[in-house]
DRENFI-337857 format. One record per residue: y, x, z of N, C-alpha, C in turn; residue in one letter. Coordinates in steps of 0.05 Angstrom, whole numbers, always signed. Layout:
% DRENFI-337857
+--------+--------+--------+--------+--------+--------+--------+--------+--------+----+
!     ny !     nx !     nz !    cay !    cax !    caz !     cy !     cx !     cz ! aa !
+--------+--------+--------+--------+--------+--------+--------+--------+--------+----+
!      Y !      X !      Z !      Y !      X !      Z !      Y !      X !      Z !  a !
...
+--------+--------+--------+--------+--------+--------+--------+--------+--------+----+
This chain:
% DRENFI-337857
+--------+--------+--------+--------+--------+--------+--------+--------+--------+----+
!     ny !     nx !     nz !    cay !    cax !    caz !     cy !     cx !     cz ! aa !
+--------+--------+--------+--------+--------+--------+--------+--------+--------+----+
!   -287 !   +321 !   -106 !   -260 !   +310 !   -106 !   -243 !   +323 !    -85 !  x !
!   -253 !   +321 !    -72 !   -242 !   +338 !    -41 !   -234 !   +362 !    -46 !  x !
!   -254 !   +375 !    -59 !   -252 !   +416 !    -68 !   -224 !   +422 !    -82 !  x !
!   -211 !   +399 !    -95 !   -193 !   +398 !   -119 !   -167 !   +398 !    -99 !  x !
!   -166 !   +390 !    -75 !   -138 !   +389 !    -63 !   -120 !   +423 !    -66 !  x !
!    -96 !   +408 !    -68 !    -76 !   +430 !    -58 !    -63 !   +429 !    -36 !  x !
!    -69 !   +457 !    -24 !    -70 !   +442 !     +8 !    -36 !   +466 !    +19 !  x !
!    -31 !   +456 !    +27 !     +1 !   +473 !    +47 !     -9 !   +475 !    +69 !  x !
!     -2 !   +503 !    +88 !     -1 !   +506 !   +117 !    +16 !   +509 !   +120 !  x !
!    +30 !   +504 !   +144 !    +50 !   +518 !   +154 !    +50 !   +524 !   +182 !  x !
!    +47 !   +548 !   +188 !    +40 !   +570 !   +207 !    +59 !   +584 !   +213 !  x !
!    +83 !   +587 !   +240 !    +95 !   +611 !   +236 !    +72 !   +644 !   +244 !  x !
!    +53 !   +628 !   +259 !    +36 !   +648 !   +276 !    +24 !   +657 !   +250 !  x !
!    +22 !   +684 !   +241 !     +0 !   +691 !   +208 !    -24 !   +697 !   +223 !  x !
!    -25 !   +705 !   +246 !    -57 !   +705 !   +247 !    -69 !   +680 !   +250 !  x !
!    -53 !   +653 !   +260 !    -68 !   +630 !   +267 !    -74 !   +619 !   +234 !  x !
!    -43 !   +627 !   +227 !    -57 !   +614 !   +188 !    -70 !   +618 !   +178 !  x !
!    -74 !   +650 !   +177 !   -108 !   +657 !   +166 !   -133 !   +653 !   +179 !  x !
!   -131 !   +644 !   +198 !   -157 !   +629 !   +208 !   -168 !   +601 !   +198 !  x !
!   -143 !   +582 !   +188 !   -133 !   +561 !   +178 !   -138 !   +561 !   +144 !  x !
!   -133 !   +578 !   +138 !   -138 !   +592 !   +108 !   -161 !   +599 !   +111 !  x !
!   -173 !   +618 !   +116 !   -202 !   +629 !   +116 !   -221 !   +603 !   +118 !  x !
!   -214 !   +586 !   +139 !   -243 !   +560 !   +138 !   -238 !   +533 !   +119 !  x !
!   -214 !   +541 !   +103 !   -212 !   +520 !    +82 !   -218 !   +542 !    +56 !  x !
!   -224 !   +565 !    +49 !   -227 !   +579 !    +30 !   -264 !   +571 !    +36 !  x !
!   -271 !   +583 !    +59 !   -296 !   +578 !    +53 !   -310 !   +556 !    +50 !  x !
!   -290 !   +533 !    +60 !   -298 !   +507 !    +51 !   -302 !   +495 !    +25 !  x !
!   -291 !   +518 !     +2 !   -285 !   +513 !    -27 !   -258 !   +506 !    -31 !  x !
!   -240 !   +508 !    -18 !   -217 !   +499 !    -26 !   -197 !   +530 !    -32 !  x !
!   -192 !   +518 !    -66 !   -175 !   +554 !    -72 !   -144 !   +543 !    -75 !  x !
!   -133 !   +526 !    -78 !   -107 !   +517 !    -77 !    -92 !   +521 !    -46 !  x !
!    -92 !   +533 !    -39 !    -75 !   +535 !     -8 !    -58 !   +558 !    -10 !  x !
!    -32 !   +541 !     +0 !     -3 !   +568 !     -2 !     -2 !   +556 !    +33 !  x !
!     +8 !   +586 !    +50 !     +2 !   +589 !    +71 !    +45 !   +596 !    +81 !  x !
!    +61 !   +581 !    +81 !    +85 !   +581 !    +92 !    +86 !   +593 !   +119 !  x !
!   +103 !   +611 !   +131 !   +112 !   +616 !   +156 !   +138 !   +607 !   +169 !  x !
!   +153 !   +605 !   +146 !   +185 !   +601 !   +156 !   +190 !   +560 !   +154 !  x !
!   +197 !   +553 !   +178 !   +203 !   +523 !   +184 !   +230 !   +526 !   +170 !  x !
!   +250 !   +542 !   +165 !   +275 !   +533 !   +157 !   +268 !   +534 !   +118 !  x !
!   +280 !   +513 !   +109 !   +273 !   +512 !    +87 !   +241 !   +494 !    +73 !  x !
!   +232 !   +483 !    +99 !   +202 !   +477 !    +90 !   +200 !   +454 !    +77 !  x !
!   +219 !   +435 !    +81 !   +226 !   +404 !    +73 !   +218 !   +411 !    +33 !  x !
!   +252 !   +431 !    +29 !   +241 !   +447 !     +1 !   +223 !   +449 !    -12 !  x !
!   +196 !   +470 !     +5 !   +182 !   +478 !     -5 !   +155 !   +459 !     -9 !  x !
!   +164 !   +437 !     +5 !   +141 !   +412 !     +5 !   +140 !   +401 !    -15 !  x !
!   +169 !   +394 !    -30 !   +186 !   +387 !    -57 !   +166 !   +401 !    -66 !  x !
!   +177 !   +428 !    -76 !   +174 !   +450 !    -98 !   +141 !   +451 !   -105 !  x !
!   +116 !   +462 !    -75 !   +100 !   +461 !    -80 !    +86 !   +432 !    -97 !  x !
!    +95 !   +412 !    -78 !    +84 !   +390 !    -78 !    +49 !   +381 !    -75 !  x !
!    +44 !   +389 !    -49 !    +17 !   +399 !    -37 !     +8 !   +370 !    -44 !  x !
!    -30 !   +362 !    -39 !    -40 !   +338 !    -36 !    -43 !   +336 !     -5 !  x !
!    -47 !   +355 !     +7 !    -48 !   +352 !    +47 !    -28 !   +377 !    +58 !  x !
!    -20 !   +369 !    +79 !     -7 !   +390 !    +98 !    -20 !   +399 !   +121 !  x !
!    -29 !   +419 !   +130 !    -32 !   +422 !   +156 !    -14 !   +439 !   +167 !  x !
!     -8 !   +433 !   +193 !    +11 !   +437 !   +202 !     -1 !   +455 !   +235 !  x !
!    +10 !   +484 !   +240 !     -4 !   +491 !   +264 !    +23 !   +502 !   +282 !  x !
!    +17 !   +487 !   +302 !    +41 !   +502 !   +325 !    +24 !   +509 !   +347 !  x !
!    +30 !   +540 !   +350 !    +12 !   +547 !   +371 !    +29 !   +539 !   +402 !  x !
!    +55 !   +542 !   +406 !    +62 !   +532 !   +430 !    +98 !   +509 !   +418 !  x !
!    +82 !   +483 !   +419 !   +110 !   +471 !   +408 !   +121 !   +459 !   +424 !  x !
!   +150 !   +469 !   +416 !   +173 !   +465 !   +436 !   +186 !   +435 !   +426 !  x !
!   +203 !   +419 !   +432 !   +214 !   +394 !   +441 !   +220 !   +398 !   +404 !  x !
!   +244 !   +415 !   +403 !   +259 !   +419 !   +376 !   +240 !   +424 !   +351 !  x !
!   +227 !   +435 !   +351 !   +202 !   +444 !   +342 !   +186 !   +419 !   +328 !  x !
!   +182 !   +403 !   +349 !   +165 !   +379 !   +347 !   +179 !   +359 !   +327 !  x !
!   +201 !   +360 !   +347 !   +221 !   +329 !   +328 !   +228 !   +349 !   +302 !  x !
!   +240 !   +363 !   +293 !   +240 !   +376 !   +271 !   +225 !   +364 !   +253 !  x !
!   +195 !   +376 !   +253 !   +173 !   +362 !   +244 !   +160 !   +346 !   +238 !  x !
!   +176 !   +326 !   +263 !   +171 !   +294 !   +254 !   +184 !   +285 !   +240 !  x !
!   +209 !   +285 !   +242 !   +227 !   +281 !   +223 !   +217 !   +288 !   +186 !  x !
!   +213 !   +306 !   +190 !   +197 !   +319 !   +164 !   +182 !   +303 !   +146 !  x !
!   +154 !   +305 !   +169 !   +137 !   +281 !   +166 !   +139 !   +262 !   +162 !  x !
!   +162 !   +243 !   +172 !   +158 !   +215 !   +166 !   +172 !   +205 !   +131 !  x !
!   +182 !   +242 !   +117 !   +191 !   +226 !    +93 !   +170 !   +237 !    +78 !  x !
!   +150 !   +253 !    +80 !   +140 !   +264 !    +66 !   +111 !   +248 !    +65 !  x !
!   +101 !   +238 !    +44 !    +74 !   +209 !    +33 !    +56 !   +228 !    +32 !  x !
!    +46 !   +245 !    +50 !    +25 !   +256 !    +40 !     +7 !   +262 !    +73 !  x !
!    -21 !   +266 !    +67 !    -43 !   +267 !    +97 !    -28 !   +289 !   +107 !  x !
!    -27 !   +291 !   +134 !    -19 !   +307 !   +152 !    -41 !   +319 !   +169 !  x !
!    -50 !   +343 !   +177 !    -64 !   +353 !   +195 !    -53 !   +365 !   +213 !  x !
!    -44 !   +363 !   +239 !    -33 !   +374 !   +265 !    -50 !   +391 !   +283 !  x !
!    -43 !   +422 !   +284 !    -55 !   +436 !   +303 !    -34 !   +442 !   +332 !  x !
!    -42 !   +427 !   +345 !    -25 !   +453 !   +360 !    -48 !   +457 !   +392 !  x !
!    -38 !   +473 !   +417 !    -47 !   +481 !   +434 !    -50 !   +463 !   +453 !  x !
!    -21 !   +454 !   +467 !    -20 !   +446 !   +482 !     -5 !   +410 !   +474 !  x !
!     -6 !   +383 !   +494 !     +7 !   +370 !   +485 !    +15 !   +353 !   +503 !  x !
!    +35 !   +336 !   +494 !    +35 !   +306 !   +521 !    +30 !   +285 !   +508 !  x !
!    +27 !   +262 !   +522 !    +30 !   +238 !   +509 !    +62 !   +229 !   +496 !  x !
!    +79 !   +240 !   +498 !   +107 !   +226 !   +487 !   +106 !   +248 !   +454 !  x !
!    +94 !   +264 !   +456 !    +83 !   +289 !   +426 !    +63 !   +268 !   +414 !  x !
!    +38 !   +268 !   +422 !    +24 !   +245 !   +416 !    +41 !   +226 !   +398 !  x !
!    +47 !   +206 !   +419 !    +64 !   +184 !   +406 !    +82 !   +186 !   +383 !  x !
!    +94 !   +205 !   +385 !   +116 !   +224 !   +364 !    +97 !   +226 !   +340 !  x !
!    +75 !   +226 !   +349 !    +56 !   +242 !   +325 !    +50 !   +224 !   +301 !  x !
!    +39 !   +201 !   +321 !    +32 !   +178 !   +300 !    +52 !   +159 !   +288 !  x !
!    +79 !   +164 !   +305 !    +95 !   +147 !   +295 !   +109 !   +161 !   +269 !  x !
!   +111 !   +190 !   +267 !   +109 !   +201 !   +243 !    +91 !   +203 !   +229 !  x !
!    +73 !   +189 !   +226 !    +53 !   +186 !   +204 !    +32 !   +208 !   +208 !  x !
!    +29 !   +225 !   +226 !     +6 !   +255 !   +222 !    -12 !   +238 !   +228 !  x !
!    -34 !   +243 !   +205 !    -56 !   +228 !   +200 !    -84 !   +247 !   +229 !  x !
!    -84 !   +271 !   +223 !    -95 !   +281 !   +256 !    -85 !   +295 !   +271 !  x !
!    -82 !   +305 !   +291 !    -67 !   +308 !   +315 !    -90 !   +319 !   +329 !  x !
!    -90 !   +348 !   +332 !   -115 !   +368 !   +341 !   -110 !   +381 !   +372 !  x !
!   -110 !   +377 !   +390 !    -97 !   +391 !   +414 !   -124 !   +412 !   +411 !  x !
!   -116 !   +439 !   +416 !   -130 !   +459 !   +430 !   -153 !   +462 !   +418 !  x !
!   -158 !   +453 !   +387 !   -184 !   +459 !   +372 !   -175 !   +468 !   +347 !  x !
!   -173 !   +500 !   +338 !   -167 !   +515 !   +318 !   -186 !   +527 !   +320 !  x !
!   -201 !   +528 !   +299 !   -233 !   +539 !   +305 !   -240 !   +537 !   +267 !  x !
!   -249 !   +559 !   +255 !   -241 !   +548 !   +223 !   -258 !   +537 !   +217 !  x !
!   -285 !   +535 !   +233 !   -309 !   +514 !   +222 !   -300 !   +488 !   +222 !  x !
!   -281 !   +484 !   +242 !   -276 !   +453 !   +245 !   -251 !   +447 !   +229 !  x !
!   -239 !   +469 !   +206 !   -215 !   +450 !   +191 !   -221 !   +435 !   +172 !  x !
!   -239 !   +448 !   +157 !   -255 !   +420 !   +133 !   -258 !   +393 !   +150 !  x !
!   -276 !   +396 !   +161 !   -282 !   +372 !   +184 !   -253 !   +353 !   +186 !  x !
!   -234 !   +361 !   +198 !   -215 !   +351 !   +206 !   -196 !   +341 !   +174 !  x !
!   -197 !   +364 !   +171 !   -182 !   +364 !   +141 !   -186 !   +335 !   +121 !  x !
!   -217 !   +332 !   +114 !   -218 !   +308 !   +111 !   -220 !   +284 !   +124 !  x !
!   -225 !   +292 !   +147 !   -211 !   +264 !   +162 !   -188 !   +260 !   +159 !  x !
!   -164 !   +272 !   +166 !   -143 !   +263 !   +160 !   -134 !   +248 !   +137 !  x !
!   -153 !   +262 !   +111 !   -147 !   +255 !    +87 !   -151 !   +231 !    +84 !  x !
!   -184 !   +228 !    +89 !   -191 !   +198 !    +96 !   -180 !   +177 !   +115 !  x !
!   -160 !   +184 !   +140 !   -150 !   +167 !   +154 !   -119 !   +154 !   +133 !  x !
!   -105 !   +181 !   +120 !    -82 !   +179 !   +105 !    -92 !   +151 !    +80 !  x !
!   -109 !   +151 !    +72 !   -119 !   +137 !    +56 !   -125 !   +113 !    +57 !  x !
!   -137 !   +102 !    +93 !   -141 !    +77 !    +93 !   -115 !    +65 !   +102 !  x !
!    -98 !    +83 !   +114 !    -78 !    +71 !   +124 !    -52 !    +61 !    +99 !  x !
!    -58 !    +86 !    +81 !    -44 !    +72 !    +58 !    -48 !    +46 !    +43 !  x !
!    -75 !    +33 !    +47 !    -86 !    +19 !    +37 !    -69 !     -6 !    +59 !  x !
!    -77 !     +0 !    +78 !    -67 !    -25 !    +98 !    -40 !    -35 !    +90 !  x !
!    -19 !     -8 !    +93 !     +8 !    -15 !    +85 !    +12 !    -30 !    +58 !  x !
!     -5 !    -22 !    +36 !     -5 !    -38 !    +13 !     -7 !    -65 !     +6 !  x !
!    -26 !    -68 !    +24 !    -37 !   -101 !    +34 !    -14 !   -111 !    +46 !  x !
!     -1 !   -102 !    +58 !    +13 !   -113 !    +77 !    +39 !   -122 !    +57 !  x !
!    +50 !   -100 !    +48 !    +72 !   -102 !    +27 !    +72 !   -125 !    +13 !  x !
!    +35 !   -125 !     +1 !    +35 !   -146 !    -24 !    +31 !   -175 !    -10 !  x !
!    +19 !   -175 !    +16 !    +27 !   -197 !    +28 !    +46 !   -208 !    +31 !  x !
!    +65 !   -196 !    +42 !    +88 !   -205 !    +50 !   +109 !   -213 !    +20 !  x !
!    +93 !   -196 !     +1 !   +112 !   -214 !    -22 !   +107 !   -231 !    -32 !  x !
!    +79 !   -239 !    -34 !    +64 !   -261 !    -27 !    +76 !   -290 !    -13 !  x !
!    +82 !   -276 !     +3 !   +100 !   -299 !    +23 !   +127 !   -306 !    +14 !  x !
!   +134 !   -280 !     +9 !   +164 !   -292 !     -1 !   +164 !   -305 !    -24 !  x !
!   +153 !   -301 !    -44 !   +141 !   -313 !    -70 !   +137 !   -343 !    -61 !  x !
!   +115 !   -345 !    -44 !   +109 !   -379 !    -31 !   +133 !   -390 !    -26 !  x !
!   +146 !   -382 !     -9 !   +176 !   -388 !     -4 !   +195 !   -399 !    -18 !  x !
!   +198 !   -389 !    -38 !   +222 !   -381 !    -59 !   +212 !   -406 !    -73 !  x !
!   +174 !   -414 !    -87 !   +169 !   -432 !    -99 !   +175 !   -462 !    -81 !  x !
!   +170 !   -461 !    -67 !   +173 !   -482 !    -45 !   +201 !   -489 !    -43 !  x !
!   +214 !   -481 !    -46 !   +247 !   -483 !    -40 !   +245 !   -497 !    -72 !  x !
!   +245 !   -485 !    -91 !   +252 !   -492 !   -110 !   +231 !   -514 !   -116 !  x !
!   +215 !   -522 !   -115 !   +203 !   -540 !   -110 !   +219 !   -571 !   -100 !  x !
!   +225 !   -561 !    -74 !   +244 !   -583 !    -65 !   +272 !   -591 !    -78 !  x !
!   +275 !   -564 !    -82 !   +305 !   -567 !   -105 !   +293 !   -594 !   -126 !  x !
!   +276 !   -583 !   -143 !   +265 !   -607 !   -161 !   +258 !   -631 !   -161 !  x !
!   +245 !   -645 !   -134 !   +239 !   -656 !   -123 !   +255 !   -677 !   -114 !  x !
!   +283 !   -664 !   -102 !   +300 !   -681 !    -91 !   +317 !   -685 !   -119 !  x !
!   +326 !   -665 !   -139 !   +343 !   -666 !   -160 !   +335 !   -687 !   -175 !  x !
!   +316 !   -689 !   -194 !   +303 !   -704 !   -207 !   +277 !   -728 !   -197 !  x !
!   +278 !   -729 !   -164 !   +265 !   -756 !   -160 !   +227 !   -745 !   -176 !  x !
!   +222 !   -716 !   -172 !   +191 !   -710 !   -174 !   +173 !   -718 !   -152 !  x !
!   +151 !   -715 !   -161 !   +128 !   -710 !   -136 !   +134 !   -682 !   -138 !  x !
!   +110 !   -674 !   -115 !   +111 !   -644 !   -104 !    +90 !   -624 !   -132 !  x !
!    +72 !   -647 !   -138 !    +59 !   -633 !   -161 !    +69 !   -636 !   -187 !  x !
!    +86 !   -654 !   -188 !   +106 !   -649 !   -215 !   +120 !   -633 !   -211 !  x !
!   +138 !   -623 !   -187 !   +159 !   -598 !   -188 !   +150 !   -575 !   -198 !  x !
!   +110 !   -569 !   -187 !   +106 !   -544 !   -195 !    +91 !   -545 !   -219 !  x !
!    +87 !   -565 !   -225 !    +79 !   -565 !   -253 !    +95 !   -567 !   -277 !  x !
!   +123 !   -569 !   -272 !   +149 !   -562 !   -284 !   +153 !   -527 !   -279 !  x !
!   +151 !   -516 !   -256 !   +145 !   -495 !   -261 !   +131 !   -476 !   -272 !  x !
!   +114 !   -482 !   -268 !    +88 !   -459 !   -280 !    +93 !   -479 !   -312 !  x !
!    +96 !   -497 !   -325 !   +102 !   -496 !   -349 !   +120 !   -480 !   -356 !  x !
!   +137 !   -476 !   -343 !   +165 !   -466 !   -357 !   +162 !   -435 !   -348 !  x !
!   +144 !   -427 !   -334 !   +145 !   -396 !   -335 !   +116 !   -391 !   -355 !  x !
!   +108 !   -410 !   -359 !    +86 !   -395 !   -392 !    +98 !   -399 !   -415 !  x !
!   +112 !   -422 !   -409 !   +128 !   -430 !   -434 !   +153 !   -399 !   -441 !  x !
!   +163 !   -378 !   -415 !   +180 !   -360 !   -425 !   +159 !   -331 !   -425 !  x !
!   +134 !   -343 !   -417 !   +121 !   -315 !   -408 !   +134 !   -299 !   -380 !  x !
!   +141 !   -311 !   -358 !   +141 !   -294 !   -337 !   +132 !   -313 !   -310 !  x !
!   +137 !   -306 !   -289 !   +115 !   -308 !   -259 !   +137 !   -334 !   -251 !  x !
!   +121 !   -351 !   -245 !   +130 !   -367 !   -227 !   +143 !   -368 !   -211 !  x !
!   +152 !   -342 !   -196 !   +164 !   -344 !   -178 !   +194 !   -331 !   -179 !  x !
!   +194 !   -321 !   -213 !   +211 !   -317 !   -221 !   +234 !   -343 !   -234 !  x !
!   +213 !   -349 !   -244 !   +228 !   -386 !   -253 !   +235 !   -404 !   -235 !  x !
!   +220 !   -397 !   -196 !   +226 !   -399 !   -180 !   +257 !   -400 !   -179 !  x !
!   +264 !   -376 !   -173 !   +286 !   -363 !   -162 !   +315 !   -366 !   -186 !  x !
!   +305 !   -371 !   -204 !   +327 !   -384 !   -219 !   +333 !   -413 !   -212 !  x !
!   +310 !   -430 !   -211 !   +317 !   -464 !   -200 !   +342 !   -451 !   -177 !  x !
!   +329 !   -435 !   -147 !   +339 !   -440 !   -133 !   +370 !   -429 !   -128 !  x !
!   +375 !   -399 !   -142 !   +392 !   -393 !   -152 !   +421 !   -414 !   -169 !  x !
!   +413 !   -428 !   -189 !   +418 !   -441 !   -201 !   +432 !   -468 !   -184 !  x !
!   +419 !   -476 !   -161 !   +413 !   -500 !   -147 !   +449 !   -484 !   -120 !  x !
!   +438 !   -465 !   -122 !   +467 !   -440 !   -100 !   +485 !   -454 !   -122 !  x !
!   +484 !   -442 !   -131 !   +510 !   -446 !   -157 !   +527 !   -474 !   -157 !  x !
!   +506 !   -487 !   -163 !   +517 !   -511 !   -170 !   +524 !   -530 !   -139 !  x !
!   +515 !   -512 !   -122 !   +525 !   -532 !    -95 !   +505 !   -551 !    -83 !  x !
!   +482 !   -553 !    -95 !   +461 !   -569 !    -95 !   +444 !   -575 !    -67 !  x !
+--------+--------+--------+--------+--------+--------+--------+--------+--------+----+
């Protein structure tokens, strides 16, 4: 599954890229286009539309960095970070743009597979988290929304709490849609009328 990626570098250094290239070729990986030029890269991220990026700065400068982050934080895909040297405010920069690994001072081509799928695998659980989190939180709002309308019912028509939602969830099988949609019309409805 791994062998199948299409992988992007972007290197202005060409000898550091083909070092970068060379230990993902022999790793099995034949999809890799090797970029040098940062102006225009946003583009070519589009155009190619890689499954991972690695990314190598042999000495990165302030502009350089945020550039990149910036980059990074629109682009949904694993990130691999080379560079030489670093600080902690780069660091921080790093993860808050999403680069799934962040390599100080280890470009060595035995170790890009290695890393390579880690990142992939870090990009992956973390997507997972955010997902959870998303569907949680709509989750909640969903709870919310029924609960409100709930009370709408409740106080309107003099229900219990398990008659309101059992007026609900009838009336959203009764149209075929989610409860929390038939929700949001009671409470909608309830705006409206001043309720």
């Amino acid at each position: 599954m791994i062998a199948a990626l299409s992988i992007m570098i972007f290197d202005e250094n060409r000898i550091r890229a083909s070092i970068i290239e060379e230990g993902l070729r022999e790793a099995g990986h034949d999809k890799v286009v090797v970029l040098h030029d940062i102006v225009g890269l946003a583009r070519q991220i589009e155009i190619i539309g890689p499954d991972v990026i690695v990314i190598d700065i042999e000495t990165p400068n302030r502009d350089m960095l945020e550039h990149l982050f910036q980059l990074t934080r629109s682009v949904r895909k694993p990130i691999a970070m080379f560079v030489d040297r670093s600080d902690s405010s780069s660091i921080e920069a790093a993860v808050e743009a999403g680069v799934s690994a962040y390599i100080v001072d280890g470009l060595k081509k035995e170790r890009v597979k290695p890393i390579l799928d880690m990142a992939v695998s870090r990009f992956k659980a973390f997507s997972r988290l955010q997902q959870e989190l998303a569907e949680a939180r709509s989750a909640l709002e969903e709870r919310k929304i029924i609960d409100r309308a709930k009370g709408i019912l409740m106080k309107s028509r003099s229900m219990s709490e398990d008659e309101a939602y059992s007026l609900l969830r009838q009336t959203a099988m009764n149209e075929k849609r989610k409860i929390a949609d038939i929700a949001q019309s009671v409470v909608t409805a309830a705006a409206l009328l001043g309720s």
